[in-house]
C-alpha positions as a Markdown table, in Angstrom:
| # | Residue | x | y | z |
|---|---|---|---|---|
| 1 | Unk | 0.0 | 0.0 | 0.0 |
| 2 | Unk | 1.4 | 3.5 | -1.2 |
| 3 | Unk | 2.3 | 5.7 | 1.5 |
| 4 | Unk | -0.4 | 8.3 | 2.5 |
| 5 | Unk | 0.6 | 11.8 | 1.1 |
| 6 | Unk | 0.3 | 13.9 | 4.3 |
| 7 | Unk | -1.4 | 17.9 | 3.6 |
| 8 | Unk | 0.9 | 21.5 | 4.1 |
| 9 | Unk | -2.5 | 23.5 | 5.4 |
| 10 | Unk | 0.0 | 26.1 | 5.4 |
| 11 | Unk | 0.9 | 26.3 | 1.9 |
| 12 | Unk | -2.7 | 27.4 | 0.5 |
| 13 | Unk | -6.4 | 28.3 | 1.5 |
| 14 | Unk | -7.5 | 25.1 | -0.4 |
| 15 | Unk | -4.7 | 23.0 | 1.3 |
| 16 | Unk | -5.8 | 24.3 | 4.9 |
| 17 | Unk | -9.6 | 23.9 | 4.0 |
| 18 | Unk | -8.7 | 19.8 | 2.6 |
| 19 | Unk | -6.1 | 19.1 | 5.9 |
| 20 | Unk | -8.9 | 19.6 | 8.5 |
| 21 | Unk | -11.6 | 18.3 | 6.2 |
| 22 | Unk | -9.4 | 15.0 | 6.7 |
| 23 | Unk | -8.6 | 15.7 | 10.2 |
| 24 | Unk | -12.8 | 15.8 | 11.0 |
| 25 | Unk | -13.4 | 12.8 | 8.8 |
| 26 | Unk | -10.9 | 10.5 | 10.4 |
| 27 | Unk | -11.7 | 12.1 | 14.0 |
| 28 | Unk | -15.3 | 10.6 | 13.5 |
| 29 | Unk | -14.0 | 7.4 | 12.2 |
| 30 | Unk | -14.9 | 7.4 | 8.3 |
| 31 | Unk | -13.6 | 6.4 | 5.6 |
| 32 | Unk | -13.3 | 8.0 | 2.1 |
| 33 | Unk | -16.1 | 5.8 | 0.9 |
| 34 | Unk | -18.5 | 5.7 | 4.2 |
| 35 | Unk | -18.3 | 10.0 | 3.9 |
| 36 | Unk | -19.3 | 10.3 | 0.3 |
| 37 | Unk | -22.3 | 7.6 | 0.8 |
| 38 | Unk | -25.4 | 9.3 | -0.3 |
| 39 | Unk | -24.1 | 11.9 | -2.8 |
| 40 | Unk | -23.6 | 11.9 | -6.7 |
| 41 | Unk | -19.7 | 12.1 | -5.4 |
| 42 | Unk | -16.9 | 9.4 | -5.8 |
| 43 | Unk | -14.5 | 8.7 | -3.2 |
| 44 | Unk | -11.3 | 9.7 | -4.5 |
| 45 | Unk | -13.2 | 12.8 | -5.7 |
| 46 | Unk | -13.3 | 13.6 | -2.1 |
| 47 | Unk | -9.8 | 12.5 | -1.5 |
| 48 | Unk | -9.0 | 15.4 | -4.5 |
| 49 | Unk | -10.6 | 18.3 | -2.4 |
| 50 | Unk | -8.7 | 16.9 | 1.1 |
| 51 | Unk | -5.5 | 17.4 | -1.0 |
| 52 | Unk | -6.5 | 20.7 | -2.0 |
| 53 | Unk | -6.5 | 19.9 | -5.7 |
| 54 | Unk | -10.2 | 20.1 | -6.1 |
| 55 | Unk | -12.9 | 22.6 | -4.6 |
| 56 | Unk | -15.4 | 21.4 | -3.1 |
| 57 | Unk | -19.1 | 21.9 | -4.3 |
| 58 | Unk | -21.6 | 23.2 | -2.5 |
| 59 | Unk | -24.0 | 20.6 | -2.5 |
| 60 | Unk | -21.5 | 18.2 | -1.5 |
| 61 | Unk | -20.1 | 21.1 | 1.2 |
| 62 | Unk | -23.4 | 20.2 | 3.0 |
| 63 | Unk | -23.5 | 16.7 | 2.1 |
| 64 | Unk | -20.3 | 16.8 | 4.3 |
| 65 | Unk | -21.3 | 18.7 | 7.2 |
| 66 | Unk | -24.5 | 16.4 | 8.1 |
| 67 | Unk | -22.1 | 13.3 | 7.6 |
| 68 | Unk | -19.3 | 14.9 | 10.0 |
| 69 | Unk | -21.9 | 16.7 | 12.1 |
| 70 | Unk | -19.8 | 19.8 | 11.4 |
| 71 | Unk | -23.1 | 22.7 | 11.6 |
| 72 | Unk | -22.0 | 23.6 | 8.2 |
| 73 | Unk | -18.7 | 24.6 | 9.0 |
| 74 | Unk | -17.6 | 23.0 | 5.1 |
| 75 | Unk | -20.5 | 24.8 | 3.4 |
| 76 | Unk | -19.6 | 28.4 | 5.0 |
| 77 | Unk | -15.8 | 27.8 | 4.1 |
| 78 | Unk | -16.2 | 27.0 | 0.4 |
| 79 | Unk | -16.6 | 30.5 | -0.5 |
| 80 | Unk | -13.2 | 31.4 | 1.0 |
| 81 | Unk | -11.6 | 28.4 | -0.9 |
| 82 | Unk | -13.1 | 30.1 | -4.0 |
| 83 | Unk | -11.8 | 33.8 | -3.5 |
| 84 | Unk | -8.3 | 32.2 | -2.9 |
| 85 | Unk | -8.2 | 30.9 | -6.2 |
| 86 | Unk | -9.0 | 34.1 | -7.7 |
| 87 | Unk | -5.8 | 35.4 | -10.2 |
| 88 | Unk | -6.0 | 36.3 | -14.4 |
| 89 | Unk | -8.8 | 34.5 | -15.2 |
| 90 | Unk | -12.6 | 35.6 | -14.4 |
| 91 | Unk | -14.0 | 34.9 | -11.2 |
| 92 | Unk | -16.6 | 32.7 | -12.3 |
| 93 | Unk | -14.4 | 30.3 | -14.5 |
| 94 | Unk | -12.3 | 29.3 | -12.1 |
| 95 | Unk | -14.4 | 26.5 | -11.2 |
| 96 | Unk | -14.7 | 25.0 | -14.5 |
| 97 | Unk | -11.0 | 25.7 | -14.7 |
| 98 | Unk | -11.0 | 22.5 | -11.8 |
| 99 | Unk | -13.2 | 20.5 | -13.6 |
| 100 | Unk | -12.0 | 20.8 | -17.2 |
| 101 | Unk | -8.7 | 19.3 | -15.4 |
| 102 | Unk | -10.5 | 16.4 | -14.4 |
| 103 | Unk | -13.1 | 15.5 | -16.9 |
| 104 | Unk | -12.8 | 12.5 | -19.0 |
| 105 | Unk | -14.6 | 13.7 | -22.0 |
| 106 | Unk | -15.3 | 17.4 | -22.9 |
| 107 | Unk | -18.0 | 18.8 | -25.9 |
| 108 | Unk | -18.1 | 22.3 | -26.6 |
| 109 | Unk | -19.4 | 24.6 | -29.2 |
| 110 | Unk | -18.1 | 28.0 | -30.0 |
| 111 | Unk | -19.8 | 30.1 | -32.6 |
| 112 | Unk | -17.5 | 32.8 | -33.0 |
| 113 | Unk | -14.1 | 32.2 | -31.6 |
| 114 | Unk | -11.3 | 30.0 | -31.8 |
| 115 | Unk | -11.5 | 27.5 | -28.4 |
| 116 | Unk | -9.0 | 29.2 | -25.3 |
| 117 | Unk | -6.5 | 26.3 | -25.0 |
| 118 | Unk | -6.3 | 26.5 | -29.2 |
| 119 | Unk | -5.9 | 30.3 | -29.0 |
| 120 | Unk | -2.0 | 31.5 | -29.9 |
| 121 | Unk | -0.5 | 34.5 | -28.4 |
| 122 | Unk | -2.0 | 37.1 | -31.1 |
| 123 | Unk | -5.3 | 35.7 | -31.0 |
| 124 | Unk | -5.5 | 36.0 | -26.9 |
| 125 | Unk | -3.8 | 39.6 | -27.4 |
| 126 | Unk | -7.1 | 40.5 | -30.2 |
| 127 | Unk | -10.0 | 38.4 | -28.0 |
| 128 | Unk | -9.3 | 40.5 | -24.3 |
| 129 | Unk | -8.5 | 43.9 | -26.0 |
| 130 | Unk | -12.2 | 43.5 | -27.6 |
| 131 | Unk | -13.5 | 42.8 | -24.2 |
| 132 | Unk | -11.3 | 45.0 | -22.4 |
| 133 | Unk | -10.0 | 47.8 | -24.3 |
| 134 | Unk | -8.7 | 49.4 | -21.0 |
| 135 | Unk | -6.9 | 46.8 | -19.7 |
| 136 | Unk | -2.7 | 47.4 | -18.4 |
| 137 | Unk | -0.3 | 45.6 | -20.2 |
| 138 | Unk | 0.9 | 44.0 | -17.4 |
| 139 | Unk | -2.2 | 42.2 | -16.9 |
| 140 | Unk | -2.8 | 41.6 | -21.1 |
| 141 | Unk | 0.3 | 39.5 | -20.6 |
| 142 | Unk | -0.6 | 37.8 | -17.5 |
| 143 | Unk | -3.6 | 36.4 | -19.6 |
| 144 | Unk | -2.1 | 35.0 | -22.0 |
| 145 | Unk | 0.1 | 33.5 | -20.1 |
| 146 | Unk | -2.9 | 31.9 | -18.1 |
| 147 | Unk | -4.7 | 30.9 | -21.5 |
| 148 | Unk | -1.7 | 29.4 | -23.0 |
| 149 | Unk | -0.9 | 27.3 | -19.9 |
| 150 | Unk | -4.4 | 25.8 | -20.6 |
| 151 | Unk | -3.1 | 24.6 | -24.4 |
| 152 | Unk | -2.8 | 21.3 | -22.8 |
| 153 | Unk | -6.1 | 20.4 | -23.0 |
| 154 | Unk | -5.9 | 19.8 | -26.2 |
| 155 | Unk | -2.4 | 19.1 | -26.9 |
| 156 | Unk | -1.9 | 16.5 | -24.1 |
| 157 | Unk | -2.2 | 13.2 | -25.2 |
| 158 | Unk | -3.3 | 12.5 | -21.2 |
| 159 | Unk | -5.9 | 15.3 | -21.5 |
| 160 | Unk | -9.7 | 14.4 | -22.1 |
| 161 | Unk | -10.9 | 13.5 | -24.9 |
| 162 | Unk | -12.4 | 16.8 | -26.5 |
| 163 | Unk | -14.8 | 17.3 | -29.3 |
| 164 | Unk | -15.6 | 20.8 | -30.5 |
| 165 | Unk | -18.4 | 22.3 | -33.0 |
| 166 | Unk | -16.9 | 25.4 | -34.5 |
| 167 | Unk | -19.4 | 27.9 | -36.0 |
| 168 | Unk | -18.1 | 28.9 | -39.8 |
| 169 | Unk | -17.7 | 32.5 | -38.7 |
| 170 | Unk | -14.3 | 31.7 | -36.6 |
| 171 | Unk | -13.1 | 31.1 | -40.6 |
| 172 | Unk | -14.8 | 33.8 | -42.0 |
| 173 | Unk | -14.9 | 36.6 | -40.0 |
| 174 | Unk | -10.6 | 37.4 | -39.1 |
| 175 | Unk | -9.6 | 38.8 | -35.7 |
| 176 | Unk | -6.4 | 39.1 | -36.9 |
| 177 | Unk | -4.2 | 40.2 | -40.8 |
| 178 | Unk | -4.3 | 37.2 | -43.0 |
| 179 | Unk | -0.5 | 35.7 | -42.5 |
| 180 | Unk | -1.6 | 35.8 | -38.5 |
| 181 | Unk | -5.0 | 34.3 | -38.7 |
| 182 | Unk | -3.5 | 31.5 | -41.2 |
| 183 | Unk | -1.1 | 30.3 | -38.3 |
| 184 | Unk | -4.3 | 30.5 | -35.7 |
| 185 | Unk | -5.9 | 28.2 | -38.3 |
| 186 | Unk | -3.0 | 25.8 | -39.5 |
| 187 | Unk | -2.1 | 25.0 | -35.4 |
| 188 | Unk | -6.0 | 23.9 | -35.5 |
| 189 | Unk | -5.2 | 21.7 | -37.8 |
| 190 | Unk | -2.0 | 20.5 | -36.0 |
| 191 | Unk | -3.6 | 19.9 | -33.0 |
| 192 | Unk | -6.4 | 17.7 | -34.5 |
| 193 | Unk | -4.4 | 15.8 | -35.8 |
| 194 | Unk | -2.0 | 14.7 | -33.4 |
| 195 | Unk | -4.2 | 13.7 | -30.9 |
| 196 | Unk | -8.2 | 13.1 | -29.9 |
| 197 | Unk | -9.6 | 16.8 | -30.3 |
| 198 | Unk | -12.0 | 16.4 | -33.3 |
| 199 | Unk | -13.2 | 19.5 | -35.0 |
| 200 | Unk | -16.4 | 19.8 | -36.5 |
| 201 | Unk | -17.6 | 22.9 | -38.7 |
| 202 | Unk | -21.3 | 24.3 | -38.6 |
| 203 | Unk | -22.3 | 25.7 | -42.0 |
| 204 | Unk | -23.1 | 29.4 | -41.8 |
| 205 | Unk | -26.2 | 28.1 | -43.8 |
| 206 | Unk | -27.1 | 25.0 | -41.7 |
| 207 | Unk | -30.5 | 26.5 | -40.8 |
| 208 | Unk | -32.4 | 26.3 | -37.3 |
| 209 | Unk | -29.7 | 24.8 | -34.8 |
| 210 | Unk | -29.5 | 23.9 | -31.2 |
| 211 | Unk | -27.3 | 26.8 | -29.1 |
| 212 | Unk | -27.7 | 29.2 | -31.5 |
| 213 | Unk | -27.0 | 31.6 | -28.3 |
| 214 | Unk | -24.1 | 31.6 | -26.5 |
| 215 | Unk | -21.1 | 29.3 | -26.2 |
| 216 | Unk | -21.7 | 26.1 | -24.3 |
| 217 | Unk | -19.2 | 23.1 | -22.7 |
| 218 | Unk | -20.5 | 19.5 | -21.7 |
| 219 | Unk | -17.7 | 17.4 | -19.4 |
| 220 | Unk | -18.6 | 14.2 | -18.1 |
| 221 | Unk | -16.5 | 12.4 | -15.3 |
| 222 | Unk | -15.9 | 9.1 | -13.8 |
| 223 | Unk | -16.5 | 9.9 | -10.7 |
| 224 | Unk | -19.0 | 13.1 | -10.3 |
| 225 | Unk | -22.3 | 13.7 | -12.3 |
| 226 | Unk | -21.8 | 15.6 | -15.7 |
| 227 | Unk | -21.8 | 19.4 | -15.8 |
| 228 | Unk | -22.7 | 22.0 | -18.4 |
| 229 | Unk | -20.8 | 26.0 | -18.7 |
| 230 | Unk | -22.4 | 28.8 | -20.8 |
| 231 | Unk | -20.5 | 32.1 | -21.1 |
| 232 | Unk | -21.7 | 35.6 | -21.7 |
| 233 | Unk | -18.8 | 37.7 | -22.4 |
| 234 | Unk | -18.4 | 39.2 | -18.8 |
| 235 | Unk | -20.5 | 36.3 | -16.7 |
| 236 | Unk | -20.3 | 32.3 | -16.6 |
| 237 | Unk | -22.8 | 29.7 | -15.4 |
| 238 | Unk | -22.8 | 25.9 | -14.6 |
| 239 | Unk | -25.6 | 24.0 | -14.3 |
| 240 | Unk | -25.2 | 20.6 | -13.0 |
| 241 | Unk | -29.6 | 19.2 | -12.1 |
| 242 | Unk | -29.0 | 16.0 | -13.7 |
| 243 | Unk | -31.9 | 16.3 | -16.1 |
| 244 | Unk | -31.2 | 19.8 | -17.4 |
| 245 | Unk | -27.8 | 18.5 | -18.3 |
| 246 | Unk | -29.1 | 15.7 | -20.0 |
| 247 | Unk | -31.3 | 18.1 | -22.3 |
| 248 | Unk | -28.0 | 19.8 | -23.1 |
| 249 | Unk | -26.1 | 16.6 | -24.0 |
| 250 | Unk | -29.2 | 15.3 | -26.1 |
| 251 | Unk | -29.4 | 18.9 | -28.3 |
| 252 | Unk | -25.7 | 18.6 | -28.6 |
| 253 | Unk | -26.1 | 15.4 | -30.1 |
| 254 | Unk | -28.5 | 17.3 | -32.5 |
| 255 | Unk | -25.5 | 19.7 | -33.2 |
| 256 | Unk | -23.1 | 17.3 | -34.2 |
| 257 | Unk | -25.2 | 15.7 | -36.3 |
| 258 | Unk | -25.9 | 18.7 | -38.5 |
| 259 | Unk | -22.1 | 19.6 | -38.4 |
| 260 | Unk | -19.8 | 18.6 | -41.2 |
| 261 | Unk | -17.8 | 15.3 | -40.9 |
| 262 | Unk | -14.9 | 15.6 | -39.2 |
| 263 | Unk | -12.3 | 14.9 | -41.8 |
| 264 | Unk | -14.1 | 17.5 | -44.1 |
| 265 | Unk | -13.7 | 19.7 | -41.6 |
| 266 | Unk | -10.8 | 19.6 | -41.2 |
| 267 | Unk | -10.0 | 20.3 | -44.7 |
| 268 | Unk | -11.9 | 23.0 | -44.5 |
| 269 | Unk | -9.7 | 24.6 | -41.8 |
| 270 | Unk | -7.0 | 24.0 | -43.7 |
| 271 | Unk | -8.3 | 25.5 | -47.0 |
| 272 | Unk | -9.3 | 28.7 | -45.2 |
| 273 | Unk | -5.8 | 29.0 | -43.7 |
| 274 | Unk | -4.2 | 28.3 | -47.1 |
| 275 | Unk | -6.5 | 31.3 | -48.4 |
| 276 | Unk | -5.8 | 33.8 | -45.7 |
| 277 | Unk | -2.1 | 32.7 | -46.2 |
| 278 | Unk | -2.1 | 33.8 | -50.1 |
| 279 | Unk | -3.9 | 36.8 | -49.5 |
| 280 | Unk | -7.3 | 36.0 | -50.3 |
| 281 | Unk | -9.9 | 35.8 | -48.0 |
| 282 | Unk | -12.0 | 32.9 | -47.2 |
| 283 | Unk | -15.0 | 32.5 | -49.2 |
């Protein structure tokens, strides 16, 4: 049996908030498995938030305190937990942030940008000046930093397995001069096709569609229910009722299926950067 890793509280809020979440569970003589009884939550999803690696939801925050008998002592806490995680990126993401880490398979759709992770430096640079025209250099370059530390969730071979409906406007409508916005395109393609991210192009003339508002991220994991993200372009929301998510899984089904294949999307990727890259503008 592997030795157990023993928890710094001192080193971070989430570290301190996981080391006496252990101490309380072991005090009252429970197990991983005997404290999660009850919830949607896996055991070693628990053992993830007493290492501080994971925050802990609020529905399993009370879950906890009735177990432990702790007069919601977790529940109070998790806010805390979640303004110590705050840095570059927006407030509300950082929880997805957590779970995108974790997930085992990710679906998104993006209607008019580029995925983050996919995003290259000039790209970041174009997508927060739009959104924050007033923003210091310093913290420009702190976020794309932050976004391109995320390029692992779809370059890593480890990461989950991702698939992603692309409306035709991220090829049509440039954030960027031509030679720029065919390298944004061409590492799409280079991506895709070194490892499980599949692309999928929406026609601009596909007709009525499900999420024609907004962009929207699925994740499923192997040991917590699935959750779906929408984003605004200042606010966030997850929703994670069981049978609203399933809705959301079902109409993305609906997307995919009046997407392009895969393999002709990707070709079509790669024709639009081959058009931007001789000077002439995707048609």
């Amino acid at each position: 049996m592997a030795a157990r890793k023993d928890i710094d509280g001192s080193a971070s809020v989430p570290e301190f908030y996981g080391k006496e979440l252990r101490w309380k569970r072991e005090e009252v003589g429970l197990t991983l498995e005997g404290t999660v009884e009850g919830s949607f939550y896996a055991a070693t999803y628990l053992s993830e938030i007493e290492r501080g690696n994971r925050r802990m939801p609020e529905d399993l925050a009370r879950h906890v305190d009735r177990v432990l008998g702790t007069d919601g002592f977790f529940e109070r806490r998790c806010e805390d937990v979640r303004k110590a995680r705050k840095g570059v990126h927006a407030d509300y993401y950082y929880g997805v942030l957590e779970q995108e880490e974790r997930a085992r398979e990710i679906e998104e759709w993006e209607p008019t940008l580029v995925p983050g992770p996919l995003q290259l430096e000039p790209y970041i640079r174009a997508v927060v000046r739009a959104a924050h025209p007033h923003e210091p250099e310093e913290r420009v370059v702190a976020k794309v930093l932050a976004r391109r530390d995320r390029a692992g969730l779809f370059e890593d071979p480890k990461s989950p397995e991702t698939w992603v409906v692309l409306g035709e406007a991220v090829l049509r409508q440039p954030l960027l001069d031509d030679n720029v916005m065919a390298e944004q395109l061409a590492h799409i393609v280079e991506v895709a096709r070194h490892r499980r991210f599949v692309p999928q192009i929406l026609p601009w003339n596909a007709g009525a569609h499900p999420f024609t508002m907004g962009t929207t991220r699925l994740m499923t994991f192997g040991d917590a229910p699935p959750l779906m993200y929408t984003e605004g372009m200042y606010h966030g929301q997850t929703v994670d009722d069981p049978g609203l998510v399933r809705r959301y899984m079902k109409a993305y089904d609906r997307l995919r299926a009046a997407a392009l294949p895969p393999e002709v999307s990707l070709k079509m990727i790669e024709k639009a950067a081959e058009d931007y890259r001789n000077g002439t503008r995707p048609r």
